[in-house]
C-alpha positions as CSV (number, residue, x, y, z in Angstrom):
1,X,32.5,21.0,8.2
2,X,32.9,17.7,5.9
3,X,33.8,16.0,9.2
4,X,30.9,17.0,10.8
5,X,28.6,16.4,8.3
6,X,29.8,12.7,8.2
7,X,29.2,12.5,11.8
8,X,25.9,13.7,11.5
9,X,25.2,11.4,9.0
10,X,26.2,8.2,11.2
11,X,24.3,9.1,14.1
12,X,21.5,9.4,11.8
13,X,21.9,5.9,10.3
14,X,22.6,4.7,14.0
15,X,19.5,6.3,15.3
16,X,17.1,5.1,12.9
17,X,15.9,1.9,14.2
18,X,17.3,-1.2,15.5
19,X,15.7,-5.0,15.4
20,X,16.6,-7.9,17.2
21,X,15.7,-11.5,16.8
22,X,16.1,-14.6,18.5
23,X,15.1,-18.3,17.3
24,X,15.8,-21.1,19.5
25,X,16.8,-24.7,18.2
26,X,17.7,-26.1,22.1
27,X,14.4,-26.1,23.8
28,X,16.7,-26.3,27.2
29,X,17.3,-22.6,26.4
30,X,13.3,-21.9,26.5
31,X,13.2,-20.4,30.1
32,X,15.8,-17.9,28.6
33,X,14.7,-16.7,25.6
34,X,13.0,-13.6,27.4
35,X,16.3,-12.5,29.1
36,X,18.3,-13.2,26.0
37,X,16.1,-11.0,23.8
38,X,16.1,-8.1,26.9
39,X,19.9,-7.9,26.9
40,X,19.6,-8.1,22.5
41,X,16.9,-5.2,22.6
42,X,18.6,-3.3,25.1
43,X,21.7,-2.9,23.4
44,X,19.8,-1.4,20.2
45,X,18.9,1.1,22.8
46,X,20.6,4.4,20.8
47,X,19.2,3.4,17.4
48,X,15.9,4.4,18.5
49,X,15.0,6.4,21.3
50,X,11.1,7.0,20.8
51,X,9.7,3.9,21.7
52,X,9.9,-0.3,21.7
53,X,8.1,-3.6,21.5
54,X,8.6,-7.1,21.4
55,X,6.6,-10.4,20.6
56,X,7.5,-13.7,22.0
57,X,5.9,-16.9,21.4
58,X,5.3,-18.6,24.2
59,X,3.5,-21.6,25.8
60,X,-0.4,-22.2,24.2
61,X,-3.8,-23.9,24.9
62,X,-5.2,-26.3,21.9
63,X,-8.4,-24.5,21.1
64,X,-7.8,-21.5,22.5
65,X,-6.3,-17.6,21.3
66,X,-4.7,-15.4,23.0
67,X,-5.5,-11.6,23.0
68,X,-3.6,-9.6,24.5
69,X,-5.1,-6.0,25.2
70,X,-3.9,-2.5,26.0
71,X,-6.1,-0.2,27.6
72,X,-4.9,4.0,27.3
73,X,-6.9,4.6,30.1
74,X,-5.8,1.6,32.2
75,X,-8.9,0.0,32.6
76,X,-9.5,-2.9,35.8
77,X,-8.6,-5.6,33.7
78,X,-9.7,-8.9,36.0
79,X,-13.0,-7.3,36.7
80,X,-12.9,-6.3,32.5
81,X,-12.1,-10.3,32.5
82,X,-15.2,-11.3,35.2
83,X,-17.7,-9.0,32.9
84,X,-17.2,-11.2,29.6
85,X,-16.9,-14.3,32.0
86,X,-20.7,-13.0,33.1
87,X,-22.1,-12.2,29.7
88,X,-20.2,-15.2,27.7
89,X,-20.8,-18.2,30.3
90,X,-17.3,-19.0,29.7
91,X,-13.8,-19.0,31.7
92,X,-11.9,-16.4,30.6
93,X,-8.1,-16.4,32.2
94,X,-6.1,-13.2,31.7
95,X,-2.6,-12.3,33.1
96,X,-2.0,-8.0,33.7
97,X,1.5,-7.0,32.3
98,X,1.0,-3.2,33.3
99,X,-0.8,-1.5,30.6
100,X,-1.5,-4.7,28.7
101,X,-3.2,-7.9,29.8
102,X,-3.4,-11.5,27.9
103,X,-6.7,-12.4,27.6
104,X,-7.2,-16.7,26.9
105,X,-10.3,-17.1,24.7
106,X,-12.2,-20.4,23.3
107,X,-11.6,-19.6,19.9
108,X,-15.2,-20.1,19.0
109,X,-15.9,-17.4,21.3
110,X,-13.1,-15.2,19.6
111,X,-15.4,-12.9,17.6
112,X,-18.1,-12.1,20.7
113,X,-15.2,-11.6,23.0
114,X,-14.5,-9.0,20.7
115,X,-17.5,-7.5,20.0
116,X,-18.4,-7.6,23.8
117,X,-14.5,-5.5,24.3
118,X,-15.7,-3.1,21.7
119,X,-19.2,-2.4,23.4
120,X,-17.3,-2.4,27.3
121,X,-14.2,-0.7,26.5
122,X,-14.2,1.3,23.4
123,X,-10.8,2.7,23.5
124,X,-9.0,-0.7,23.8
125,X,-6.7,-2.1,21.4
126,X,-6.4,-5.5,20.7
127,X,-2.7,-5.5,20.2
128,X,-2.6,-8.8,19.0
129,X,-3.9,-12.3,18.6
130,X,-2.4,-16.1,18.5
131,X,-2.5,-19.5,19.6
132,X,1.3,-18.6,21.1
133,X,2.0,-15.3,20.3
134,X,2.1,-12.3,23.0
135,X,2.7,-8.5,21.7
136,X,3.8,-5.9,24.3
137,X,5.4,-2.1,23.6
138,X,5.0,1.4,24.6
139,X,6.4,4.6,24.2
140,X,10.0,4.5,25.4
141,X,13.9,3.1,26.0
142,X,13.7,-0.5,25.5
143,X,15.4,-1.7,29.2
144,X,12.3,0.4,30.5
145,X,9.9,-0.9,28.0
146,X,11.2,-4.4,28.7
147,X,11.1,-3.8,32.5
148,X,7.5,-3.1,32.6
149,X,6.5,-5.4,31.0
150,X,8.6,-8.6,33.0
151,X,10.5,-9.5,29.1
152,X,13.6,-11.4,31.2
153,X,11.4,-13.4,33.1
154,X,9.0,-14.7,30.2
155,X,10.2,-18.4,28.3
156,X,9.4,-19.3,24.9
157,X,10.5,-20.8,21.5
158,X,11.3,-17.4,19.5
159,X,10.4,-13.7,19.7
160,X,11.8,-10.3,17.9
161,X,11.9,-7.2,19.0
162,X,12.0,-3.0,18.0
163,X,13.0,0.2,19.2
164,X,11.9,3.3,17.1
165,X,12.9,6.3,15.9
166,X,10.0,8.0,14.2
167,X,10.5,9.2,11.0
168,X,7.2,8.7,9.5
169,X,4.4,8.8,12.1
170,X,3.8,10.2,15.3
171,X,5.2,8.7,18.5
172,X,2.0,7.0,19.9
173,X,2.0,2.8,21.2
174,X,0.2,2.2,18.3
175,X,2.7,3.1,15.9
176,X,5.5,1.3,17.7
177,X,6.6,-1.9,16.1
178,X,6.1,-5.1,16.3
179,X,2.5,-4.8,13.6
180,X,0.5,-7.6,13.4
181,X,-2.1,-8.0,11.0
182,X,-3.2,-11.9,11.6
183,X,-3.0,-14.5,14.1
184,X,0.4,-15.7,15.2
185,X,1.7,-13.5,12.3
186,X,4.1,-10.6,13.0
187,X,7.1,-7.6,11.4
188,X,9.4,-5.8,12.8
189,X,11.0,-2.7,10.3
190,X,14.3,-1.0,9.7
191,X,13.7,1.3,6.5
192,X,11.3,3.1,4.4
193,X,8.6,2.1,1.7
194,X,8.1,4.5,-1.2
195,X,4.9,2.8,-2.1
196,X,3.0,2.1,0.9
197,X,-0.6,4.3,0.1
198,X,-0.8,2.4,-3.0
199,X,-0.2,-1.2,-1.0
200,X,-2.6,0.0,1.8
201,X,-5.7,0.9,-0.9
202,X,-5.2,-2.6,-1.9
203,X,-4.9,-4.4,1.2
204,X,-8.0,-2.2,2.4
205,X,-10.1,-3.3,-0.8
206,X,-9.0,-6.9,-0.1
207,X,-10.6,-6.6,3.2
208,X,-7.6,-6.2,6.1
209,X,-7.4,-3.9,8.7
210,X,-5.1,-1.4,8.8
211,X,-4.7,1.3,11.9
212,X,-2.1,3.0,11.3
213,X,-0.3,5.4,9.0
214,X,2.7,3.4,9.6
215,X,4.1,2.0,6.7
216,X,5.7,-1.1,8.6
217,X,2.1,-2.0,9.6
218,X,1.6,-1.8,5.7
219,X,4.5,-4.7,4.9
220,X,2.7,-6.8,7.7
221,X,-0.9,-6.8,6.2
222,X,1.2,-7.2,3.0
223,X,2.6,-10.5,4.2
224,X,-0.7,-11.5,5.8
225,X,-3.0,-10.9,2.2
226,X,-0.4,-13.4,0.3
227,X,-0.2,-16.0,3.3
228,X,-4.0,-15.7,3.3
229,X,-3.8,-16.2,-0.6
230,X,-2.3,-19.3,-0.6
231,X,1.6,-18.7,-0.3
232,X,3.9,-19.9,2.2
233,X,5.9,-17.1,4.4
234,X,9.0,-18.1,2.6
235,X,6.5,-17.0,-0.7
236,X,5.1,-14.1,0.6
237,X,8.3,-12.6,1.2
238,X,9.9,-13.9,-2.4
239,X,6.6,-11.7,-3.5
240,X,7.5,-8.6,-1.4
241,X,10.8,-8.1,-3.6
242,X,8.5,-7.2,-6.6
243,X,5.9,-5.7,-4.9
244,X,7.2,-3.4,-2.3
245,X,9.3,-0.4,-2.7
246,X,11.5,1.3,-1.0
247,X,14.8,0.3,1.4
248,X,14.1,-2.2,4.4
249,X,15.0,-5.5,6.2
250,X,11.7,-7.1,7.8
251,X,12.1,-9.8,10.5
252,X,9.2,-11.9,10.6
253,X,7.3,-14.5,13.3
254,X,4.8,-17.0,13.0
255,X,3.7,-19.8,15.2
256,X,6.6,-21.7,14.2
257,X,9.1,-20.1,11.9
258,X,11.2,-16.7,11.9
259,X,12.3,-14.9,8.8
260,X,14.5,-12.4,7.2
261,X,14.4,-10.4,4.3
262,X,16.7,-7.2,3.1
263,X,16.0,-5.2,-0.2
264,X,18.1,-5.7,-3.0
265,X,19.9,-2.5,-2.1
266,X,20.2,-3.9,1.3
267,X,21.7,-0.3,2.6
268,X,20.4,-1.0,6.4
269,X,22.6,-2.7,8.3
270,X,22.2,-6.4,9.9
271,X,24.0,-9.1,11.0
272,X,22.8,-12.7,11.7
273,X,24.9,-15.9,13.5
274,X,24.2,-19.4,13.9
275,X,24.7,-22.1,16.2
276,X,23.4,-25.9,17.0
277,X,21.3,-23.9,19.8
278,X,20.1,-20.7,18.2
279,X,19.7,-18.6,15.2
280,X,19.9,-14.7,16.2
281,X,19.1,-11.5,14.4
282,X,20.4,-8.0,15.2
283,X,20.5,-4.4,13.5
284,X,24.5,-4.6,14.4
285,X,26.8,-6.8,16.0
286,X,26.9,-5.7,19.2
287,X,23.4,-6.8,19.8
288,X,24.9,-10.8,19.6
289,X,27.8,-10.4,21.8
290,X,26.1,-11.9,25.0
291,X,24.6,-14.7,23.9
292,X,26.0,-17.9,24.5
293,X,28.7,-19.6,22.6
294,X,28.6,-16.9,20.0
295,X,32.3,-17.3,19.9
296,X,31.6,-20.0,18.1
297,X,28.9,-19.1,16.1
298,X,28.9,-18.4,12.6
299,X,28.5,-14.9,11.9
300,X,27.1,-13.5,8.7
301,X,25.4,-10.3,6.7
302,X,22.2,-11.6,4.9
303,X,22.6,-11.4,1.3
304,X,20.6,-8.5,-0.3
305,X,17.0,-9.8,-1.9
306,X,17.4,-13.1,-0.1
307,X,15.2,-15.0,1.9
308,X,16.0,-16.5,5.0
309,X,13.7,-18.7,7.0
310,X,14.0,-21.3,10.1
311,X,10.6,-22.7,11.0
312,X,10.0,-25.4,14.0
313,X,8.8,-29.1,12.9
């Protein structure tokens, strides 16, 4: 019975969550950061069987943001894209990825774009918005989720990605990871915060959106209030170690940088390793094993309330 019991317990710490990350340092490794990260996500596959997501930061246009959409009731997204084009007087590009599409806005067109979505389509979310960044995930296995949405064929400087188990909100899309909660800003979540209602009553009185009872989407708008405040992401994480509870490792994104962060318990697992070409992320080692020259990488576990940050210059 003690036998079992363990057992049980490992496939419950295996299943619950799994996050992958990937930041590149070669750009000739660009046009496979999207097949890299598939093969990393992949892998996590049995650590979280209820749904995935990833975010990769791609190509951009100066003076432009991209939105990328997701319609439940899979709406016609070009002609969706000709409508604004009508009502705005403006060129308004977008590329379908199955139940999403990336919408390229004029940034000083960003808020009537979205009040004209809002008015047109009122069941669409905006899953996320960036000069670079692109947000994709649904319910189900990550190769699937990956599939759909063309993640080996897309190029890019650094992305991270999820797969759930649910353990504290339904299985929907919206409550599958990665949250975003400002442009170019996004968190992926292994763990559990104790104190998330408080956090979210604060972040609400200080004005952010939050949308779902997901307390991952809580740590995101968390790190989006400090950056907003003044503080670096390196700060805003530093910060998180005294004001969020619970048990967790975040990876974070931003238009140029990539971050880590465990609690000072540091009880879920992750393993990081280092090359000239890459920095990579994963929930366990077995996520790494296909990248290139991680034979002679170095391989390490991220110190317990440490911060760990690689930005782009």
């Amino acid at each position: 019975m003690q036998h079992q019991a363990i057992e049980s317990n490992a496939a419950s710490e295996r299943a619950m969550c799994g996050i992958v990350g990937l930041f590149l340092r070669n750009p000739g490794l660009e046009p496979e950061l999207g097949a890299m990260l598939s093969v990393m996500l992949a892998t996590m596959s049995d650590r979280g069987p209820d749904s995935a997501g990833f975010a990769v930061y791609g190509e951009g246009d100066a003076g432009r943001v991209k939105l990328t959409l997701r319609d439940p009731e899979a709406s016609d997204f070009p002609a969706l894209a000709a409508e604004l084009t009508a009502r705005l007087g403006a060129t308004l590009p977008i590329v379908v990825r199955d139940t999403h599409a990336v919408l390229s806005v004029p940034m000083a067109l960003e808020t009537a774009v979205r009040t004209e979505l809002a008015a047109l389509v009122p069941g669409l979310d905006v899953v996320s918005a960036g000069g670079r960044m692109e947000i994709y995930k649904e319910v189900g296995l990550p190769p699937e989720v990956a599939r759909r949405f063309g993640l080996e064929r897309m190029r890019g400087t650094h992305g991270i990605g999820h797969t759930r188990m649910a353990t504290e909100s339904a299985v929907t899309t919206r409550g599958a990871h990665p949250f975003t909660t400002g442009a170019d800003q996004c968190l992926v979540h292994n763990g559990s915060l104790s104190n998330h209602n408080g956090v979210r009553r604060t972040l609400l009185r200080e004005g952010l959106r939050i949308a779902t009872d997901n307390d991952s989407e809580v740590a995101a708008g968390y790190l989006t209030w400090r950056m907003r405040e003044g503080s670096t992401l390196g700060g805003a994480l530093e910060e998180a170690l005294d004001d969020l509870d619970g048990f967790y490792t975040f990876v974070v994104g931003t238009e140029s940088g990539f971050g880590v962060l465990r609690d000072p318990i540091a009880c879920k697992p992750a393993v990081m390793a280092e090359t000239p070409d890459y920095v990579a992320f994963g929930s366990e080692y077995r996520a790494l094993v296909d990248l290139p020259g991680i034979e002679q990488a170095r391989v390490w576990e991220p110190e317990p309330a440490t911060v760990y940050f690689w930005e782009r210059h």
